[in-house]
C-alpha positions in Angstrom: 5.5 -102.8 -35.3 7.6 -103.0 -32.2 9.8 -100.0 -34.0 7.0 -97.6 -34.6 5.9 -97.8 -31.3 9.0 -97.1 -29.5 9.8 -94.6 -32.1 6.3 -92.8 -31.2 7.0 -93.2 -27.5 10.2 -91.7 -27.9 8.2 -88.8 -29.8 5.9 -88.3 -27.7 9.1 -87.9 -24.4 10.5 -85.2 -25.8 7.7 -83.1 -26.3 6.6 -84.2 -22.9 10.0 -82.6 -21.7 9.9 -79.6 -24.0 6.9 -78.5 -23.0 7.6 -79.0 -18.8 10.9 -76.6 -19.8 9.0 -74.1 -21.8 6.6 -74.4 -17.8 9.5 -73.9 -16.2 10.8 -70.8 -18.3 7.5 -69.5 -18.5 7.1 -69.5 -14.4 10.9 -68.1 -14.2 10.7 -65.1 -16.3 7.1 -64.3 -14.7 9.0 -64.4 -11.3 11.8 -62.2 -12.2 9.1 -60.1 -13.4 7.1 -60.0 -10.7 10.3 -59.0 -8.6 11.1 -56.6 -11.0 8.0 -55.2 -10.8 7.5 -55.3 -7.1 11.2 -53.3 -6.7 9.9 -50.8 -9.3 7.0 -50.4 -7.4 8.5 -50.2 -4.3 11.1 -46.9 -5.8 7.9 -45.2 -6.9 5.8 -45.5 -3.6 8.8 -42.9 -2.0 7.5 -39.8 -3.0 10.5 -36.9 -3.3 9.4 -33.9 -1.5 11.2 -30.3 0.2 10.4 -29.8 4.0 10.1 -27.1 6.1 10.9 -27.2 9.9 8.5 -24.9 12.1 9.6 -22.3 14.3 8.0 -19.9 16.1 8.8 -15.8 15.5 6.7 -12.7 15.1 4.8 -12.1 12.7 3.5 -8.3 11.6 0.6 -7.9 9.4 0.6 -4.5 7.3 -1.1 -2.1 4.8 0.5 -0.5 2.0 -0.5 3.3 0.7 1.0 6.0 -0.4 1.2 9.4 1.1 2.7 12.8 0.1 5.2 14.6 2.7 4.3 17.9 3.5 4.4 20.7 6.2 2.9 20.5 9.4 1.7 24.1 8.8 0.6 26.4 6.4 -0.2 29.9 6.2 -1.3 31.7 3.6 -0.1 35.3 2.5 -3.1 37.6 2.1 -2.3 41.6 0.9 -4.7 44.1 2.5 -5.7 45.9 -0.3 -6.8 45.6 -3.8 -4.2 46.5 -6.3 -1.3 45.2 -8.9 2.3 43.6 -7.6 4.7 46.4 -7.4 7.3 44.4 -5.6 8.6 41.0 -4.5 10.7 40.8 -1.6 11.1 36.7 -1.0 11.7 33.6 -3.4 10.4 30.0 -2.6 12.5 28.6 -0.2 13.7 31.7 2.0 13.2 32.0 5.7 10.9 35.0 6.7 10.0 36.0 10.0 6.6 37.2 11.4 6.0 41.0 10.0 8.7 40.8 7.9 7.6 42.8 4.2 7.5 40.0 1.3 6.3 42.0 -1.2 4.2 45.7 -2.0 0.6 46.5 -3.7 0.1 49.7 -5.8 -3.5 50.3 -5.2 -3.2 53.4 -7.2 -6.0 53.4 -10.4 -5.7 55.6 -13.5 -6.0 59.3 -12.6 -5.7 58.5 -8.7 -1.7 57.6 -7.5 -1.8 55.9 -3.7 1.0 55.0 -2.0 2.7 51.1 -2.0 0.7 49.1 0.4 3.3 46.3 2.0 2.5 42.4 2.4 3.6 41.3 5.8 4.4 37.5 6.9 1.5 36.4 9.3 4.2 34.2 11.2 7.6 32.7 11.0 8.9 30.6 8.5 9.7 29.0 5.1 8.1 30.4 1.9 6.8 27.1 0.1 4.4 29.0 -2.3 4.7 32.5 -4.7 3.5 31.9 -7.7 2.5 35.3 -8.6 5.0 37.6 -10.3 5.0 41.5 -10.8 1.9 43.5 -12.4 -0.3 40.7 -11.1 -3.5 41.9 -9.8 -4.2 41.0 -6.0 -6.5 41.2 -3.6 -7.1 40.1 -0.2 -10.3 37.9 -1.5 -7.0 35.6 -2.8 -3.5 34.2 -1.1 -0.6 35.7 -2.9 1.7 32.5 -1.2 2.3 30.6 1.9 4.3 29.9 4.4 5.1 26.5 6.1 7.2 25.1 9.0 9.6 23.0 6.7 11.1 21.6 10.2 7.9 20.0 11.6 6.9 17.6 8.2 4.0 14.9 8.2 2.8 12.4 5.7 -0.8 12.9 4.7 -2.8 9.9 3.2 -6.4 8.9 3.0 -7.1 5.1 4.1 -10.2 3.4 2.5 -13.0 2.9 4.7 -12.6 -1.1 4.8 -9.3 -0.7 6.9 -10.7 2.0 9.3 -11.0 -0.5 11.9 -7.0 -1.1 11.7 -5.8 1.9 12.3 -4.9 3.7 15.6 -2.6 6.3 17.0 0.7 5.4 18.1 1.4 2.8 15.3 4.7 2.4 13.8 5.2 2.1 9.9 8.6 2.1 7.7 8.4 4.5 5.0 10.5 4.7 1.6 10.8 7.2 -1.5 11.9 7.6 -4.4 14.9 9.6 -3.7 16.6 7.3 -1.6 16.0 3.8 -3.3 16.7 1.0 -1.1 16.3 3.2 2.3 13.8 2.7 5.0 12.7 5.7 7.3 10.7 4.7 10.4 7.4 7.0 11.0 4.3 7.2 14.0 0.6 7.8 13.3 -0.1 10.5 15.5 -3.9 11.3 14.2 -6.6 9.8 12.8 -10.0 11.8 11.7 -12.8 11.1 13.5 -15.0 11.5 10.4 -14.7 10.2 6.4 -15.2 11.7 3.5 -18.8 11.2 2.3 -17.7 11.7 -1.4 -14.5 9.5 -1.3 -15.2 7.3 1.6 -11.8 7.7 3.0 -10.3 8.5 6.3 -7.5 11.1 6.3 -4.5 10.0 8.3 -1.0 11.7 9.6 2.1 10.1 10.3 5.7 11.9 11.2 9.0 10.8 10.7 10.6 9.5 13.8 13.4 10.8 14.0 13.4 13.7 12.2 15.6 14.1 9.3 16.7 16.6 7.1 16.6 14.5 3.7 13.0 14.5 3.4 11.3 17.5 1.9 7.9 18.5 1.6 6.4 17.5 -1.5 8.3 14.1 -1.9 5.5 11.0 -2.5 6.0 8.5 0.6 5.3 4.8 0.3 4.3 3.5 3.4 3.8 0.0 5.1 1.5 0.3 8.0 2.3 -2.3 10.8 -1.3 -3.1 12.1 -0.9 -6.2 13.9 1.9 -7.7 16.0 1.7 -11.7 16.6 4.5 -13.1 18.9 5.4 -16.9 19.4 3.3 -17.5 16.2 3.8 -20.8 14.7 4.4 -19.6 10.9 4.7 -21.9 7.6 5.2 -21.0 4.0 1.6 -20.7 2.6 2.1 -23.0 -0.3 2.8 -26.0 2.5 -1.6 -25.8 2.6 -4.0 -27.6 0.9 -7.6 -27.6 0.7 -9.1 -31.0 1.1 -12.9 -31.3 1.0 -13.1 -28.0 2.9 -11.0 -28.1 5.6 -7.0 -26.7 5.4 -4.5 -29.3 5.9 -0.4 -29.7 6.1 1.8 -33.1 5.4 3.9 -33.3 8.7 6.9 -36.0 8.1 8.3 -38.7 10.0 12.0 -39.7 9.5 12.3 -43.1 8.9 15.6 -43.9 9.0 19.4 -42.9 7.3 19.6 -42.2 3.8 19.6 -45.0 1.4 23.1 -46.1 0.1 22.9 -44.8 -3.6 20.0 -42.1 -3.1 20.1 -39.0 -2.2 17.7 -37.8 0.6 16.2 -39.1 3.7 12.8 -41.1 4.0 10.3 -40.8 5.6 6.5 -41.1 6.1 3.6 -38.3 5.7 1.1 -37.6 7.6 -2.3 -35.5 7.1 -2.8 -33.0 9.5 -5.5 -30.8 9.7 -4.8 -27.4 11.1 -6.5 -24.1 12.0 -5.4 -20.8 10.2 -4.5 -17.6 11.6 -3.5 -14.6 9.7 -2.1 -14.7 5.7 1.0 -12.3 5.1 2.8 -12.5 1.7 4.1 -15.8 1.9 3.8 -16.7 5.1 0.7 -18.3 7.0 0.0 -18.2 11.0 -0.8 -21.7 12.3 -3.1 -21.1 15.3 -3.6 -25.0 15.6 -3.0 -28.3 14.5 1.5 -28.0 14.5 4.5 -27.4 17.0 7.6 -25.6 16.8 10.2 -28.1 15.6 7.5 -30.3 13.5 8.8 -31.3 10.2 6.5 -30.5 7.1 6.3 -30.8 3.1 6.1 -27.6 1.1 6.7 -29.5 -2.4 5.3 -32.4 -3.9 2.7 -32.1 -1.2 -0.4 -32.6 -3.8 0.2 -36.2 -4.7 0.7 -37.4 -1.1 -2.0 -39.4 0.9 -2.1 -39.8 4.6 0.5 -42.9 4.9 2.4 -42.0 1.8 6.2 -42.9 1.7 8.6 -40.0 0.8 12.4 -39.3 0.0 13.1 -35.9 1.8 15.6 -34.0 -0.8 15.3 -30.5 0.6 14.9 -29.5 4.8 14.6 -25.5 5.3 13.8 -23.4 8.7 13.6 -19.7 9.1 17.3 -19.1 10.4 18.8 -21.4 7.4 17.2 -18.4 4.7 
């Protein structure tokens, strides 16, 4: 009797003291898992992001049209009689000079023979248009050609009538064709109708090329960028460094934290929500009229998942002279 009870005792010991070491796994893997987690955690709290350090610079907001080259003036070339080309005296391109003969009318008719009636220049300069050719019937009802000052050329365009209000005499615009890929020519608007076209609702508009130079012919198509508005000291960030938050236009500004971590790459840092007034939107770039300072540090990726607070792991730092 004595045996069986001892022999139960010692039964019932050992499981007593495998169970309190199963307790005492159980609570020591749980821990390391807990750490585990918690350092996991911790590694995915540190957001990786780019920056951007502010500066402040100028900032030029434009138009874009397109415009076609062409003389400053031009005269046409009007015969004084009736009658059928007998003579041409000029090709496109030569240089007449006022009164000079460019071609003759035969204003004779069957049974009646006149004498050659001459076309005279009206002024000085280059013959741009002659389409006609001999045994064409004239008249002066109709131009037989024209003459224009190839040395004094303009760009002509027609601005739509929502940018009337941005344009002025006396602005400068860079202008670039087709001819000379990768070139930039600098040009002046130096008048702007006072009136619009009812049927197109446009605005005609002149520019010349300043300085002058020989390369660009009449007749050449000008692309032109329109500077309409100069900002200086203007606090400008990429545009993708926004976002929209119920509303209202915000930018993450960074903290530095401290050195890089031994074994990562990047420095960390904390993020803060900023809310900030716009200015003007060019291309890529956005004016900040309040909100940041030149010299402030702020996220232009990874910028969407961050809350006010957030921890991040700068990779990337860029400012406008480093581009």
């Amino acid at each position: 009797m004595k045996k069986e009870i001892l022999s139960e005792s010692r039964v019932l010991a050992g499981f007593i003291l495998l169970t309190i070491c199963m307790v005492i796994i159980a609570m020591t893997t749980g821990c390391n898992k807990d750490k585990k987690a918690e350092a996991t955690e911790k590694v995915e709290a540190a957001f990786a992001v780019n920056t951007y350090t502010t500066t402040e610079g100028r900032l030029d907001d434009y138009l874009e049209f397109g415009g076609d080259v062409v003389a400053s003036s031009v005269v046409n070339i009007i015969p004084d009689t009736n009658g059928k080309i007998s003579k041409i005296r000029v090709s496109v391109g030569d240089f007449v000079k006022r009164d000079q003969i460019v071609a003759y009318v035969d204003p004779s008719k069957p049974g009646m023979n006149y004498a050659e009636s001459p076309v005279r220049s009206p002024v000085s300069g280059t013959i741009t248009s002659f389409p006609y050719v001999i045994g064409t019937t004239v008249g002066p009802q109709s131009a037989i050609g024209q003459i224009s000052s190839t040395a004094n050329l303009e760009i002509q365009t027609n601005i739509a009538e929502r940018f009337v209000s941005r344009i002025r005499n006396g602005q400068k615009a860079s202008v670039s064709f087709d001819a000379f890929p990768g070139e930039t020519f600098t040009a002046v608007v130096f008048e702007v109708s006072p009136v619009l076209d009812t049927t197109t609702r446009t605005m005609r508009v002149k520019l010349r090329i300043d300085p002058a130079d020989d390369r660009v012919k009449s007749g050449m198509y000008a692309r032109v960028r329109l500077i309409t508005d100069q900002i200086q000291n203007a606090i400008i960030v990429p545009y993708d460094a926004l976002i929209i938050r119920e509303g209202k236009s915000y930018v993450f500004t960074v903290q530095r934290t401290g050195t890089p971590i031994q074994g990562q790459t990047g420095f960390p840092g904390i993020a803060h929500l900023t809310e900030i007034r716009e200015g003007i939107h060019v291309d890529d770039k956005q004016e900040i009229l309040s909100g940041l300072s030149s010299g402030q540090e702020i996220v232009t990726r990874g910028q969407s998942l961050l809350n006010d607070g957030s921890k991040v792991n700068i990779i990337t730092t860029v400012n406008e002279t480093s581009k």
